[in-house]
N, C-alpha and C positions, 0 to 999 in steps of 0.2 A: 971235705966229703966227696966220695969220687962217684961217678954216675950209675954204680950199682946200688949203692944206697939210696940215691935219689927215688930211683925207681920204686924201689921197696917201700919207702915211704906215702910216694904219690898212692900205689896200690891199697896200702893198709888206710888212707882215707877215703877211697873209691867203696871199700867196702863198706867202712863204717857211715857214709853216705846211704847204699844202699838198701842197710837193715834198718837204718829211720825211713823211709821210702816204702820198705815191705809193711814196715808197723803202721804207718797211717795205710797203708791200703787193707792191709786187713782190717782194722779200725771201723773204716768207710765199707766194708763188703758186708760185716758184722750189723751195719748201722743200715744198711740196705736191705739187709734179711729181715732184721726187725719190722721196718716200714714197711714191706713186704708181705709179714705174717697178719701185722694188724689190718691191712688195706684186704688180707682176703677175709679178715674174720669180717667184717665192715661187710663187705660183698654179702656175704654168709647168712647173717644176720638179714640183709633187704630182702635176700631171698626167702626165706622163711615169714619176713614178713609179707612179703606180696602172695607169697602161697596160702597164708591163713588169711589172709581177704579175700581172696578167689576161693577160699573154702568158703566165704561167708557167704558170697556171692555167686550162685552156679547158675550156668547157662540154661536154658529150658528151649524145647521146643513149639512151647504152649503158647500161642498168640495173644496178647493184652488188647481188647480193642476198648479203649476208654474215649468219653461223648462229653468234653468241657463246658459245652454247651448245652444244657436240658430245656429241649422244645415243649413250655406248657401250657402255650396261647391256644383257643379256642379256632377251628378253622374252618372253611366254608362259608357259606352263603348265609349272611344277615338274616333276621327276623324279618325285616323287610321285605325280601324277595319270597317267603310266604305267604305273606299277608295279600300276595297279589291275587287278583280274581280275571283279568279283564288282559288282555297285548298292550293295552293303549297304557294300565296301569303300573304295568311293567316300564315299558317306555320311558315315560314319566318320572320314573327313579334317577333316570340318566339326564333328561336332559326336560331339567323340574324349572318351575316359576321362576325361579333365580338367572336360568340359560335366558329361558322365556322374555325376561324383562332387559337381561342385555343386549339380546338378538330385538329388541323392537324399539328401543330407545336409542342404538348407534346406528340402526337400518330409517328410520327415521331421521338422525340427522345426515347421513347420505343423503336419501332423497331429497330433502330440500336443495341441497346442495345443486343437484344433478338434474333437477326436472321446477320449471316452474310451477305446475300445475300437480304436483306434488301433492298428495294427502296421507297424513299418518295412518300408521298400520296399528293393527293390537294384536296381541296373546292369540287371540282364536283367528284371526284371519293369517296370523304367523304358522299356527300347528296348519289350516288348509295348505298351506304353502308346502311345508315339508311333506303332508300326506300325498300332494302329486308330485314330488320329488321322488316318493320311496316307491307310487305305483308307475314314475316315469323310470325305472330303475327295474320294474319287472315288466312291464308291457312294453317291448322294442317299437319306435318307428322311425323312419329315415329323418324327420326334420322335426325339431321342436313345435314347431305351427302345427304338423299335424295331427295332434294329439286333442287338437280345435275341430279338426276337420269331418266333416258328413261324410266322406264319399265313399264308395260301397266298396272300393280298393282297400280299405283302409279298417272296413269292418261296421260302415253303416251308418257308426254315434259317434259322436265327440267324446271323448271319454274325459275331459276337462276342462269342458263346456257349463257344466252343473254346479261346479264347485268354483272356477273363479273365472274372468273374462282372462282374455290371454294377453290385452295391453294390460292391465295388472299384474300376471302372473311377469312377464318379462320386466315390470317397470319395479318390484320388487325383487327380481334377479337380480338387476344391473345395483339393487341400492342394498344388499345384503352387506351386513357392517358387523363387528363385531369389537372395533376398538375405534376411540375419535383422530381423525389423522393429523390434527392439530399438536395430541399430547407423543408423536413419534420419539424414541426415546433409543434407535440406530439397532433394537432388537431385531433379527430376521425372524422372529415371531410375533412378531408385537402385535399383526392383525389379530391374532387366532390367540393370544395370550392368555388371556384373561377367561376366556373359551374354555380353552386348552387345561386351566389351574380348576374353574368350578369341574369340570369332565373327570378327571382325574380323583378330585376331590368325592365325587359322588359315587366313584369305582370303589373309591379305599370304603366305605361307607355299606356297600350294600356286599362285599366279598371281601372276607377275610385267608390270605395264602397260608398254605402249610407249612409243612418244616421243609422239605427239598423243594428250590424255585431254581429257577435257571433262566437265560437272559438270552429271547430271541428275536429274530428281526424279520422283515417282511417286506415289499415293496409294492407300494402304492398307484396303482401306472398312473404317468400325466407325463404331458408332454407343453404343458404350458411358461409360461414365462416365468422362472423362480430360483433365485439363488443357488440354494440346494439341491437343487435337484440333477440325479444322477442316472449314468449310464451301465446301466451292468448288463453285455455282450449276452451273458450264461443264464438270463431270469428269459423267460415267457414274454413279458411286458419289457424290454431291453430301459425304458427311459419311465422315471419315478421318484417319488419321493420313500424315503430307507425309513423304517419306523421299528424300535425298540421296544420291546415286548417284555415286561415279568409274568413267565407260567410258573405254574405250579401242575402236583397232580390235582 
């Protein structure tokens, strides 16, 4: 065989190589079209169907205001607080027999504690006590003593001369009690605790809130010795006790 035939030979296999080569690619471009048409009928088809749910479902401009909540409790002020006739009777709703007998029973055992010569307090010599608290609270004067005092500086009378001697009124100051310091239990309320739960107690009782409450606060001025108590630069009173509030309308 001399090398022109070689050639011719190698050729006629190069071709017949070739057109198995065209045949599977056309094959594969056949089978790509296919896959092809169905992946957009596929498409075709979500589209229509997302379109016919957004038909189902169309946008509005109309605002939905819905209330999960239906406010049907009765609000305002107890029967209670009509029934009153009298300030004092008013009073009394808040801070009833029950404050009464724990403000004379822990002020009492103070006292002994605190003074030999010591004699229990009751109910009615306790309401005197708070009644020159609330008129020492409207009538100003320079020094606690004074409010004992005669002198024409000062307005002539004693104005809480009548109602209690003034080593009482102070020997009942120093013994006001409101929890036994023996049952201390590491609360920083614990004086005023129990105080603090009938108080609270007798609020929820005679005033029932409405539907909108909201949650404010206040400060207290004092500047005496007590844990909590804070500094706010921006209040009136800079140094106080912070106290939390539920208002309503």
């Amino acid at each position: 065989m001399d090398s022109s035939e070689g050639l011719e030979q190698n050729f006629e296999k190069w071709l017949t190589i070739s057109d198995e080569e065209g045949e599977n690619t056309n094959d594969t471009m056949e089978a790509d079209a296919l896959l092809t048409h169905k992946d957009g009928e596929s498409d075709s088809e979500n589209e229509d169907s997302d379109s016919s749910s957004s038909d189902d479902e169309m946008w509005t401009s109309d605002a939905e205001v819905r209330d999960p909540w239906v406010f049907s409790s009765q609000s305002g002020p107890s029967g209670e607080v009509f029934n009153c006739r009298t300030p004092i009777e008013f009073f009394e709703l808040y801070l009833n027999d029950d404050v009464l007998a724990l403000r004379v029973e822990e002020t009492n055992r103070q006292g002994r504690v605190k003074y030999a010569d010591y004699e229990d307090t009751c109910e009615e010599e306790i309401k005197k006590f708070i009644g020159l608290c609330l008129q020492m609270g409207v009538v100003k004067m320079p020094n606690l003593r004074d409010y004992w005092s005669s002198r024409p500086a000062l307005g002539g009378h004693s104005i809480a001369g009548k109602v209690m001697p003034r080593k009482r009124f102070e020997q009942l100051l120093n013994s006001l009690h409101f929890a036994d310091n023996t049952q201390y239990d590491g609360d920083r309320l614990f004086k005023i605790k129990s105080f603090l739960r009938m108080f609270n107690d007798n609020c929820e009782k005679t005033y029932h809130p409405g539907k909108e409450v909201t949650i404010d606060e206040s400060l207290v001025p004092f500047r005496g010795r007590i844990a909590f108590r804070q500094y706010i630069p921006s209040k009136r009173h800079k140094y106080g006790i912070k106290l939390f509030k539920l208002c309503c309308k």
